[in-house]
C-alpha positions in Angstrom: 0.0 0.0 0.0 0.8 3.5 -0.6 1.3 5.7 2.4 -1.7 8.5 3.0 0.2 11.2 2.1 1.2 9.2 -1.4 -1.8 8.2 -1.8 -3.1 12.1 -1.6 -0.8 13.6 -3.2 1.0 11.3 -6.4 -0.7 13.4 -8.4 0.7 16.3 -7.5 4.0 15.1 -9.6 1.8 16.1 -13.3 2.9 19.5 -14.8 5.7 19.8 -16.4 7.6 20.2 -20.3 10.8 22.2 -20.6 14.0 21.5 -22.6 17.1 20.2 -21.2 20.1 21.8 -22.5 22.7 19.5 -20.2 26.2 18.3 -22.0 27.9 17.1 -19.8 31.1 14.5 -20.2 30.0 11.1 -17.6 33.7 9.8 -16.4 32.2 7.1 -15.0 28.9 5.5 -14.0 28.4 2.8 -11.2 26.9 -0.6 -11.0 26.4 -2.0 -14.5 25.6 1.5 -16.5 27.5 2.4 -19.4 29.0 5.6 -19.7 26.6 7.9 -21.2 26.1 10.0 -24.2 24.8 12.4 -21.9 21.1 13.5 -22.4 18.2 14.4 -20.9 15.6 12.8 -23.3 11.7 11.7 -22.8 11.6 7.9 -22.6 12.4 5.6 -24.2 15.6 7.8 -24.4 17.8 8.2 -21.5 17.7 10.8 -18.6 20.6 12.2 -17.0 21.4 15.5 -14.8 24.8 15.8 -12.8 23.9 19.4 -12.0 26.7 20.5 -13.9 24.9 23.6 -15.8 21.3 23.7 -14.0 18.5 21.8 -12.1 16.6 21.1 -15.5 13.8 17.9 -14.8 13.4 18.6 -11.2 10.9 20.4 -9.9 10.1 22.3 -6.5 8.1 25.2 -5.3 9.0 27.5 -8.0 7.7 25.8 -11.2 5.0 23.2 -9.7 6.7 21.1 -7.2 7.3 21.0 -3.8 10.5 22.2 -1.5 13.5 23.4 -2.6 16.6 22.3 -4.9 19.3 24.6 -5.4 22.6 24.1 -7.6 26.0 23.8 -5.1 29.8 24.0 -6.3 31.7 21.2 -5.2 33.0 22.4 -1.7 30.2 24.9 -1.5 29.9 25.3 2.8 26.7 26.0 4.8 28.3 27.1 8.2 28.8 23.7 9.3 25.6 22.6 8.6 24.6 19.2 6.5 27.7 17.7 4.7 28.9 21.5 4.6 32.3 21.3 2.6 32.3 18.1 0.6 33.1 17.9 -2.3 30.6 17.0 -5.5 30.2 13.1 -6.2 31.6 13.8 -9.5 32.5 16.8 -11.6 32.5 20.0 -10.1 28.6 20.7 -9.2 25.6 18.7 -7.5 22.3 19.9 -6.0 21.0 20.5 -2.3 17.1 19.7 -1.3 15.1 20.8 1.3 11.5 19.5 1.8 8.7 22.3 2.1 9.4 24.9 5.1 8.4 25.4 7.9 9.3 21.5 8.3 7.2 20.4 11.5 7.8 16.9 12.4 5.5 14.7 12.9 4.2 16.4 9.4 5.4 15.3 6.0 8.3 17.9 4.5 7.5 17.3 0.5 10.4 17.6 -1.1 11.4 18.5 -5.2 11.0 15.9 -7.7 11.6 15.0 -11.0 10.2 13.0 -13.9 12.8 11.1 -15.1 12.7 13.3 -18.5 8.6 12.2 -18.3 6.5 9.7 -17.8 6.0 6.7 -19.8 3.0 4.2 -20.2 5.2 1.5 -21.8 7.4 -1.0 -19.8 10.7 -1.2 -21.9 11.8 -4.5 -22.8 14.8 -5.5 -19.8 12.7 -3.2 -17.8 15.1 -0.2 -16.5 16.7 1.7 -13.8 16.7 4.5 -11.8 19.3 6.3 -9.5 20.4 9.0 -7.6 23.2 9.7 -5.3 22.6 11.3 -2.0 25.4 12.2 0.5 25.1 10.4 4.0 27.0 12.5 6.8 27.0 10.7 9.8 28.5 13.4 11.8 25.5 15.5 11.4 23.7 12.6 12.6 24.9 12.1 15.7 23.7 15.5 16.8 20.7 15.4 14.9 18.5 11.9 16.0 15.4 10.8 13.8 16.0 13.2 11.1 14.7 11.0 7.7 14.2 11.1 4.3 11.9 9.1 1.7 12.7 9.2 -1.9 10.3 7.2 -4.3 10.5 6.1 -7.7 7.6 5.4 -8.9 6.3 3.6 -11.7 2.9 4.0 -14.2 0.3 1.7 -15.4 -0.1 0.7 -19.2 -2.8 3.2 -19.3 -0.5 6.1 -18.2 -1.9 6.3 -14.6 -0.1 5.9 -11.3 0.2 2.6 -9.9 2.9 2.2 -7.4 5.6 3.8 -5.4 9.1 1.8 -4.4 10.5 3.8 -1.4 13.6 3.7 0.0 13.3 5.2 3.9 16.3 6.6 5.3 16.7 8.3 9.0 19.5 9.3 11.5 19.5 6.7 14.9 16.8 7.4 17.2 17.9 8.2 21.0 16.5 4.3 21.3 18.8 2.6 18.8 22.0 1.2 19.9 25.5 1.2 18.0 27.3 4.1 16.3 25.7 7.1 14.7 24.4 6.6 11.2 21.6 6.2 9.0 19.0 3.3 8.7 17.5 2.6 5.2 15.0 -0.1 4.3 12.6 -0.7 1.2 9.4 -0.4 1.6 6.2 0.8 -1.1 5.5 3.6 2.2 6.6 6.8 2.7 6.7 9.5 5.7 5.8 9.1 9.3 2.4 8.0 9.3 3.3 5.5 6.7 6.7 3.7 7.4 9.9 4.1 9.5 13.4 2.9 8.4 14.4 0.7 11.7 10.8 -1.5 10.5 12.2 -5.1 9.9 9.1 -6.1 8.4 8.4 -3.0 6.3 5.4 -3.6 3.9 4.5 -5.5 1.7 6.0 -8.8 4.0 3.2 -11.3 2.2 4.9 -13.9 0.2 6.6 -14.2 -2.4 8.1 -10.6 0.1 9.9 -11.8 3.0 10.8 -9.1 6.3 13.6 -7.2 5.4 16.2 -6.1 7.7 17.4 -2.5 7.4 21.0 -2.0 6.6 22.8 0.6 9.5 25.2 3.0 7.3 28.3 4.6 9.4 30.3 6.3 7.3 29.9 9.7 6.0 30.2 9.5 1.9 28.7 9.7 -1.3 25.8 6.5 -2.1 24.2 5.6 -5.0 20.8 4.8 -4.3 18.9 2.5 -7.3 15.7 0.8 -8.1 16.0 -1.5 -11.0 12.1 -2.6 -12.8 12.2 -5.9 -14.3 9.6 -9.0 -15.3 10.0 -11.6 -12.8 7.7 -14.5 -14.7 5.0 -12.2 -15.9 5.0 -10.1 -12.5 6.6 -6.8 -11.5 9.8 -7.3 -9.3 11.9 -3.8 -7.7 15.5 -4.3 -6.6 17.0 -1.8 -4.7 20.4 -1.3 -4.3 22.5 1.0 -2.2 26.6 1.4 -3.8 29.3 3.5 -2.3 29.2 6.2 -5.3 32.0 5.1 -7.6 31.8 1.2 -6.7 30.7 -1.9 -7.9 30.2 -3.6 -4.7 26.7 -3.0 -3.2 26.8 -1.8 1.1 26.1 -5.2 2.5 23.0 -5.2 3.6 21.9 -2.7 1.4 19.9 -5.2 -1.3 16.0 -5.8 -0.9 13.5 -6.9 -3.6 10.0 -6.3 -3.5 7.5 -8.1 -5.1 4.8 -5.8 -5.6 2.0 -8.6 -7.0 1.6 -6.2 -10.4 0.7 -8.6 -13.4 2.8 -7.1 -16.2 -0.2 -6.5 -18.3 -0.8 -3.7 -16.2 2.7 -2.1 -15.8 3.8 0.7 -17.7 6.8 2.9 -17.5 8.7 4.9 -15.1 6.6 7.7 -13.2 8.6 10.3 -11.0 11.5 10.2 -8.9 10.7 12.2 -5.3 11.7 13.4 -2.0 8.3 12.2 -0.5 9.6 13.4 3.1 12.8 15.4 3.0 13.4 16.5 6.8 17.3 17.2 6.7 17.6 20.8 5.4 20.4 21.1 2.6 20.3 17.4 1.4 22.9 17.0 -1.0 22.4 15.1 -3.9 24.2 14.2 -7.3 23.7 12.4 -10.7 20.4 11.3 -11.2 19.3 9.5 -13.9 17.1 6.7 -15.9 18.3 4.2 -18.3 17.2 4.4 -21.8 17.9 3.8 -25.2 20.4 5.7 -27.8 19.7 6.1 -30.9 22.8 6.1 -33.8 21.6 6.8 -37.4 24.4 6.3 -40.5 25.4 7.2 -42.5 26.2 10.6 -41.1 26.6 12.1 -44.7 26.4 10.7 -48.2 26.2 11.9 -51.8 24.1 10.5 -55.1 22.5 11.4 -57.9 19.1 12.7 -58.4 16.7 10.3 -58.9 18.3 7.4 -57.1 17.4 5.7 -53.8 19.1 6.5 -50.3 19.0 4.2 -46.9 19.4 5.5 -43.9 19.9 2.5 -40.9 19.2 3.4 -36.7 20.5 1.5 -34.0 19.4 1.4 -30.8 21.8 0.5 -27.8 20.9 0.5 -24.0 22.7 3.0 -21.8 22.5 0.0 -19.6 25.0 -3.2 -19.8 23.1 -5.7 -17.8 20.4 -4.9 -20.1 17.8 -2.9 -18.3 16.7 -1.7 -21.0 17.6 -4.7 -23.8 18.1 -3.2 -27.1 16.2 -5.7 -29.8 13.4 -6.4 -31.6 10.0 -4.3 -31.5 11.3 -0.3 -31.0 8.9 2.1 -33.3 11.8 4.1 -35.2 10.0 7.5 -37.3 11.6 8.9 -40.3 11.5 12.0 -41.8 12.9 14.2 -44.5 12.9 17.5 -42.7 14.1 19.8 -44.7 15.6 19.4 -48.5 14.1 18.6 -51.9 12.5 15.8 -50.5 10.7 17.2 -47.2 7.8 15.6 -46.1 8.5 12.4 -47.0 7.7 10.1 -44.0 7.7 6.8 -42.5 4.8 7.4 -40.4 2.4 6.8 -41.6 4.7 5.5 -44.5 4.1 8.0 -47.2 7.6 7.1 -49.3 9.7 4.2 -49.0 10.1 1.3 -47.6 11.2 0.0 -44.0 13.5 -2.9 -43.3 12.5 -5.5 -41.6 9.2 -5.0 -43.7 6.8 -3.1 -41.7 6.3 0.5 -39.5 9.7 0.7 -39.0 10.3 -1.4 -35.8 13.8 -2.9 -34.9 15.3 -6.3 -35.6 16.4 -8.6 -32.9 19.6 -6.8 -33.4 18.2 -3.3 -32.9 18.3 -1.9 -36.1 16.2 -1.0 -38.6 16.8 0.8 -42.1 14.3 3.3 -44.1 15.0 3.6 -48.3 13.1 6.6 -50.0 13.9 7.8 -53.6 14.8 11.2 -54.7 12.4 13.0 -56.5 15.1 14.2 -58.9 15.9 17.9 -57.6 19.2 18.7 -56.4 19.6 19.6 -52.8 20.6 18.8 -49.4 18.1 16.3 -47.6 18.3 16.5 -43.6 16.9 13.3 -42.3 15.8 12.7 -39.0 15.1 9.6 -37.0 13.0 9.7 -33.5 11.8 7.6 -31.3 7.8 8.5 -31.4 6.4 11.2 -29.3 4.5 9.9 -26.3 0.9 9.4 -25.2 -1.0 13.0 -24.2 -1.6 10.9 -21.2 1.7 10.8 -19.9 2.5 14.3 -21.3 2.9 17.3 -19.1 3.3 21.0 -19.5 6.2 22.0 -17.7 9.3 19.6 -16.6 9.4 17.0 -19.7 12.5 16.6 -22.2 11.7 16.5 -25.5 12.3 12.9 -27.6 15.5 11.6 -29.0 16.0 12.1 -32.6 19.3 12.3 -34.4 19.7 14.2 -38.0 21.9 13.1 -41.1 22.3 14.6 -44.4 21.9 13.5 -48.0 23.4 15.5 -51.0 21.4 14.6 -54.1 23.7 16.1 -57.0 22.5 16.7 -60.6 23.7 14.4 -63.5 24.2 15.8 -67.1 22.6 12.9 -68.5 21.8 9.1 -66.5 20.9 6.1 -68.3 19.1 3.9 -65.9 15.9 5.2 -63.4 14.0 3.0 -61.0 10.4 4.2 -59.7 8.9 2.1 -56.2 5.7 2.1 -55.5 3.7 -0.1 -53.4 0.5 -2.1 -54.6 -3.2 -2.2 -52.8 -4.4 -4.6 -50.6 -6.3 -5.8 -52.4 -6.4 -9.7 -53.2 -5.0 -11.0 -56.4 -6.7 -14.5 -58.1 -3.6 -16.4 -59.6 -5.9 -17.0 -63.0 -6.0 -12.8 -63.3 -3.8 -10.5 -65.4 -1.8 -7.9 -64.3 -1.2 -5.1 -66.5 1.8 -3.2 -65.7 2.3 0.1 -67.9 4.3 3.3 -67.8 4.3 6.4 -69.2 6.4 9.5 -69.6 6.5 13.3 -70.8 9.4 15.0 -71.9 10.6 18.7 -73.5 13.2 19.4 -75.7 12.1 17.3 -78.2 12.6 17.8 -82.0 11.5 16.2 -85.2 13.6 13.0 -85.3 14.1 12.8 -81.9 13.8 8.8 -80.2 13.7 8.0 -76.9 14.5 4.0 -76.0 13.3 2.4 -72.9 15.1 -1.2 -72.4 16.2 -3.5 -70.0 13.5 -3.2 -67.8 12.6 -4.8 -64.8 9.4 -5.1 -62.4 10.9 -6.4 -59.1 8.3 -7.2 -57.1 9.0 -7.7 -53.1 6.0 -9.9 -52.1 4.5 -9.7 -48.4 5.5 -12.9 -47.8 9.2 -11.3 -48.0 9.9 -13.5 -51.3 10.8 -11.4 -54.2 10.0 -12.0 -57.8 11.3 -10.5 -61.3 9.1 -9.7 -64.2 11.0 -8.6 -67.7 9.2 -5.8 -69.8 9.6 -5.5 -73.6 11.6 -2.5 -75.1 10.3 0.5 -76.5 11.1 3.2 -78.6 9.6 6.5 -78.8 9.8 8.6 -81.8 8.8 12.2 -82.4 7.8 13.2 -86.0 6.3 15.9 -87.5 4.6 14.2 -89.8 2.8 12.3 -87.4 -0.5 14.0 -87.0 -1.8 11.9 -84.1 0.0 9.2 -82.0 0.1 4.9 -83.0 1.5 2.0 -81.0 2.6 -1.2 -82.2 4.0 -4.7 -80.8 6.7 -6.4 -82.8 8.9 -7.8 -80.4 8.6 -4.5 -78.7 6.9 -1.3 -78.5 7.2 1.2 -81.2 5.2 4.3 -80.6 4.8 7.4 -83.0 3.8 10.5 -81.5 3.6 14.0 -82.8 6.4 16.3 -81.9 4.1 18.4 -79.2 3.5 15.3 -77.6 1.0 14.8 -74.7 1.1 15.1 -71.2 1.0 11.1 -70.9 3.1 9.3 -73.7 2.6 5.0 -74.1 6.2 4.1 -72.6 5.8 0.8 -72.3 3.7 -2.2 -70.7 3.2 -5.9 -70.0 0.4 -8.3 -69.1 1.0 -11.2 -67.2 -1.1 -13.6 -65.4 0.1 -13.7 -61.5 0.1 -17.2 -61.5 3.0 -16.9 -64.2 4.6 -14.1 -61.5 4.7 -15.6 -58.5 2.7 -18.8 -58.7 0.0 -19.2 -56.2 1.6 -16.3 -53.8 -1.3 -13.6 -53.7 0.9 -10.2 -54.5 -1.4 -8.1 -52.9 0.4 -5.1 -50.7 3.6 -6.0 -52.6 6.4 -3.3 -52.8 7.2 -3.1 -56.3 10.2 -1.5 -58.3 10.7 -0.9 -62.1 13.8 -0.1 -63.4 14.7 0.6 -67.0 18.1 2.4 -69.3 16.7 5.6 -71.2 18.4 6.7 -74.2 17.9 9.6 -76.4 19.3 10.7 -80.1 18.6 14.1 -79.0 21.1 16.4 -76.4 19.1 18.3 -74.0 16.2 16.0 -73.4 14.2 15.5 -70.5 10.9 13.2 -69.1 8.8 12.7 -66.1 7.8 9.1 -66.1 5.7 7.0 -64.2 3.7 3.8 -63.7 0.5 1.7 -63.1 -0.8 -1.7 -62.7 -4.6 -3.0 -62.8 -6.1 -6.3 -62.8 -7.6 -7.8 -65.6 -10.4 -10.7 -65.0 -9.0 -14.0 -66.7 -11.3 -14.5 -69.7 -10.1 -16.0 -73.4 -10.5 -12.7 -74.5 -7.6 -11.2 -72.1 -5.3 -14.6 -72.0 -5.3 -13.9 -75.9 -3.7 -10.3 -75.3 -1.6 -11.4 -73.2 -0.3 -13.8 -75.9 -0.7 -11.1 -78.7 0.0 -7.1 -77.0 -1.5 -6.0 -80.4 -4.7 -7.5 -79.2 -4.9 -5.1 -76.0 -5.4 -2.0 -78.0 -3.0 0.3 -75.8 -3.8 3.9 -76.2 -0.6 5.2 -77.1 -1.3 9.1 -75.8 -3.8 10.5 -73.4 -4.7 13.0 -75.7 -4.3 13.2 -80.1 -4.1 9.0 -80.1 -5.1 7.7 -83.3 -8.6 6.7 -83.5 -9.3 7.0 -79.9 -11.1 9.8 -79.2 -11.9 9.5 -75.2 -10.2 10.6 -72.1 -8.5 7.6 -70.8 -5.1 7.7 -70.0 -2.4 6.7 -71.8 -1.5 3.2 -71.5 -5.2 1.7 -71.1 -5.9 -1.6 -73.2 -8.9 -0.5 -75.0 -9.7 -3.9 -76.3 -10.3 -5.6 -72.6 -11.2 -2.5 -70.7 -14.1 -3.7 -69.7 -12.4 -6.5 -67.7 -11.0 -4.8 -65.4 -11.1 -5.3 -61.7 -9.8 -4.1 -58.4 -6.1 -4.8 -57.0 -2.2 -4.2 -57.6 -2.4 -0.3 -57.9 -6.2 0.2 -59.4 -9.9 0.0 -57.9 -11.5 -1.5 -61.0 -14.6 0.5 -62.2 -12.8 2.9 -64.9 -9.3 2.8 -63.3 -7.8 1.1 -66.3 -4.2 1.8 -65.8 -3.7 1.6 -61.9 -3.3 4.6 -60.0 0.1 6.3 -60.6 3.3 5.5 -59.2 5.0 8.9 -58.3 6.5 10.8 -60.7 10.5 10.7 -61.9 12.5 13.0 -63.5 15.6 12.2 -65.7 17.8 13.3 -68.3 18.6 10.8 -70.5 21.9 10.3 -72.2 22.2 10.6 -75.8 23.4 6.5 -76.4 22.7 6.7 -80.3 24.7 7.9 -83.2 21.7 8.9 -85.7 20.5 12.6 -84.2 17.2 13.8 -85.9 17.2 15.5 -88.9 18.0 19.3 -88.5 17.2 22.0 -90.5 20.0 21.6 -93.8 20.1 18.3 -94.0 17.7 15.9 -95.9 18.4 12.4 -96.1 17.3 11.0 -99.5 18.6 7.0 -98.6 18.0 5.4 -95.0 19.9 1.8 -96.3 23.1 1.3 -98.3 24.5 -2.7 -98.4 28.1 -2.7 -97.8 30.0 -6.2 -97.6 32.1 -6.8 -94.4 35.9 -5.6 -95.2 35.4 -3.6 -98.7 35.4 0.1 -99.6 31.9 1.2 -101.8 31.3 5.0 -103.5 28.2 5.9 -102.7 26.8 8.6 -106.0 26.4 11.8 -105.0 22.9 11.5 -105.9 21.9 9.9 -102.5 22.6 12.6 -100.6 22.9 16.6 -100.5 24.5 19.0 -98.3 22.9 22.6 -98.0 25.3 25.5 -97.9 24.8 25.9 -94.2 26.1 22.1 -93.4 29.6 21.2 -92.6 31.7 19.9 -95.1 34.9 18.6 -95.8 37.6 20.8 -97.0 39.3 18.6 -98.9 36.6 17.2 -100.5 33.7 19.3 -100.3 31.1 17.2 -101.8 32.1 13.7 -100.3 31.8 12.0 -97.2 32.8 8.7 -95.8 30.8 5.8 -93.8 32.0 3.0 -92.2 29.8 0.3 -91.6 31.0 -3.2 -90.5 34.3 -2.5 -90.7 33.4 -1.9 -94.4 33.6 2.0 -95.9 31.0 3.9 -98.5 32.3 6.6 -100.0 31.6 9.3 -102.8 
């Protein structure tokens, strides 16, 4: 049970939000607890302060709490008064309490507290620690008998409420105790006078599985590390507590008590407050309080690429603790964003862009990592990324007194390419459930500008790499294509033989046939249902034309198995593609480039589409490129007409070619040897004139 004034007054400890600007450089730590990066972070990060720059995360009567803490130099004196002189447990500053004044024993003397950075409705896995050191002077005892203290760490339920305080009660000797002068400690889940007394050796609880517990009788004046460690003990809530001599490994014998408080784990959240529940001795002296937690690193720290490429950033999580309280592993919530940079707002939560590895929202492996991939939307910039562990409940949230949550920031310099040659576009497809008998009709599109008559653009070696949910991936190869701009085209064809070969005027359309596929999913992946897949395509660009440059894009919709369908999927001529989404030959609607006119009316819902009039899929987002000029045969320019397009020359021999199959105009280069002759070589073979 709680003590009355607890149970009154836990509540009390619920207002508080301000920033923690603490750096400090940890030489040490005792009892099992790394040395820390030091922060002051909301859980599941770490808390620390050594009182080294301010009293940040504690609280007293001047923003919300109760008593007094004030900020000492090491060796700071008090007229002889409690530990006046000492020096600080470690670095060159700690902290003095005093509960509220006037103090009138038998009456409770609240004292400051803190939240360990805040509260937290979510028992970390390894449970967790927390512990502060506090300055015993025994000479001050002797002349001052039955003067106590009660500090509690407390600890939340799974709902964010209070459940439970752990206490451990401290006080000078009485006039009636025998030995030396000192301090008696116990472990109870009571605090202050009416509630418990340290000397109790049966302090509650005492039901089994709790035994009595003996206090332990402390007699020399020094620095001690008081801790409560939170753990699962077989589906139940088990407290140690632990007294050190600050700086030691070795625990005060006598100074080690369990208490098992009966909590089903169900229940048990995260760490509550840390307070001075009864704080009698005026200029307590305390040092180095803190809560285990978890670090995050995130890598690479920097990293260059070119636009329109993918980028993976990877967090670890460690535990500031070595015996594990926390255990870094499997099941941490890790949130991505692109903060500021070309590519701001993409997210992984809710997932918005990218993917998350393992699959997932972007929880940690067993060996606390987990990676997040998004894709450059092609502009050139600086990307700041930022990984955080997720902003807590509004329940456990307060006002005033909480630290703000761990996230760490990288960068990602996304450089412009003259020209690139291969682009890859992920996407991710509905849920939606795929028959093994239906189609799938995967189709892309592009637009580009600085087109000219003549001008080609090729689209070849492509890929579909599809990462099923079942973690399995699977490769699809798409035909080639080739796109070419003439101005004698009045409206736009497509044609299969062997691959696409789409004719478009030169002012295009704002959706250009690049290419597509149909394939039954059985064929794909046999009878794994692709739905919610994560799906890539990846293809080489090339252009006859310098200064070229596209947006493309992709789809994919179901198509009902039917003879009619398996047909086109045997013949692409027999799907009817609409080659543009506006000026296509002899399709005078307004569906989008890419639909199969012929078996339209086929189509359902799943991969990226709804069915009804969703023909394509819903689009993929949207890359940009410039494509490198990989050809040798540029458009025809203004000066230059070509009256042959095919001359036979045998392997190894030298042909004349007449002058009469082709003609210079005065503006077009020519030799000055021999102005009106020009050489070919084809096949190692020459034509000449």
């Amino acid at each position: 049970m709680k003590s009355r004034i607890l149970s009154n007054s836990h509540h009390r400890k619920t207002s508080n939000k301000k920033r923690v600007s603490l750096i400090l450089t940890l030489a040490s730590v005792v009892v099992g607890v790394l040395v820390l990066q030091v922060l002051a972070d909301a859980p599941p990060g770490p808390y620390f302060n050594g009182f080294e720059v301010n009293t940040s995360g504690w609280l007293d009567t001047s923003n919300g709490g109760d008593g007094s803490i004030t900020r000492e130099q090491s060796g700071y004196t008090n007229g002889g008064a409690y530990a006046s002189g000492i020096n600080s447990a470690m670095g060159q500053w700690h902290a003095r309490v005093s509960g509220d004044q006037p103090c009138v024993v038998p009456l409770p003397c609240s004292g400051p507290f803190t939240r360990w950075g805040g509260y937290s409705q979510e028992f970390p896995n390894g449970g967790y620690r927390t512990q502060i050191d506090i300055y015993l002077d025994v000479d001050w005892a002797a002349t001052h008998p039955d003067a106590r203290f009660d500090f509690s760490s407390s600890i939340s339920r799974s709902d964010g409420t209070f459940l439970r305080d752990f206490v451990f009660n401290a006080g000078t000797n009485r006039t009636i105790d025998p030995g030396p002068a000192g301090f008696f400690i116990n472990a109870s889940t009571n605090a202050t006078r009416s509630g418990a007394f340290p000397e109790n050796t049966c302090p509650n609880p005492s039901t089994p599985p709790n035994v009595c517990r003996a206090p332990v009788h402390i007699t020399t004046s020094g620095w001690y590390t008081f801790r409560h460690t939170f753990r699962d003990d077989a589906g139940f809530l088990a407290v140690d507590f632990d007294i050190f001599p600050s700086g030691s490994t070795t625990p005060v014998p006598g100074g080690q008590w369990t208490i098992h408080s009966g909590d089903n784990m169900s229940i048990v959240g995260g760490n509550r407050y840390g307070w001075f529940a009864n704080e009698e001795i005026p200029d307590l002296a305390i040092d180095d309080s803190l809560r285990t937690g978890f670090n995050i690193d995130l890598a690479p720290a920097t990293a260059t690429n070119i636009v329109g490429t993918n980028h993976t950033v990877t967090a670890t999580i460690s535990s500031t603790d070595t015996n594990g309280h926390p255990a870094a592993g499997a099941g941490q919530l890790i949130e991505f964003d692109v903060v500021s940079g070309p590519n701001a707002g993409q997210t992984s939560h809710p997932l918005n862009s990218g993917t998350c590895s393992p699959p997932g929202d972007c929880t940690t492996d067993a060996g606390g990592q987990v990676s997040w991939t998004y894709m450059s939307n092609g502009t050139p910039g600086t990307d700041t990324i930022q990984a955080c562990f997720p902003e807590r409940s509004p329940v456990v949230e307060r006002p005033t007194g909480d630290e703000a949550r761990q996230c760490r920031t990288v960068t990602k310099v996304w450089e412009a390419e003259s020209c690139a040659t291969t682009s890859s576009i992920m996407s991710n497809f509905n849920g939606t459930s795929i028959n093994p008998s239906n189609y799938i009709w995967f189709n892309a599109n592009f637009n580009a500008s600085g087109i000219q008559n003549g001008t080609t653009i090729s689209f070849t070696n492509s890929k579909i790499t599809i990462v099923a949910s079942n973690n399995v991936t699977y490769m699809v190869t798409v035909p080639d294509a080739t796109i070419t701009f003439s101005s004698s085209a009045t409206c736009a064809t497509t044609t299969f033989s062997g691959q696409w070969m789409t004719t478009v005027p030169v002012s295009g359309s704002d959706e250009i046939f690049l290419s597509g596929l149909l394939k039954q999913e059985s064929m794909i992946s046999g009878n794994v249902d692709l739905k919610a897949s994560t799906v890539t395509w990846t293809g080489s660009f090339g252009t006859n034309t310098s200064g070229v440059t596209l947006k493309w894009k992709w789809g994919a919709a179901v198509y009902q198995s039917n003879s009619q369908v398996a047909a086109a999927a045997g013949n692409p001529n027999q799907l009817g593609v609409k080659p543009t989404h506006t000026n296509a030959c002899n399709i005078n609607n307004s569906d989008h480039a890419g639909t199969p006119e012929a078996i339209k009316k086929s189509v359902i819902g799943g991969a990226r589409g709804g069915g009804g009039s969703n023909f394509t899929g819903s689009w993929s987002g949207t890359q940009s490129m410039t494509p490198c000029v990989t050809t040798n045969n540029p458009p025809a320019a203004a000066g230059v007409s070509l009256l042959m397009s095919r001359v036979r020359v045998p392997s190894d021999s030298t042909t004349r070619l007449h002058r009469r199959y082709w003609r210079l105009a005065n503006n077009a280069h020519q030799s000055r040897d021999r102005p009106s002759s020009a050489c070919f070589v084809i096949n190692a073979g020459s034509v000449g004139t």
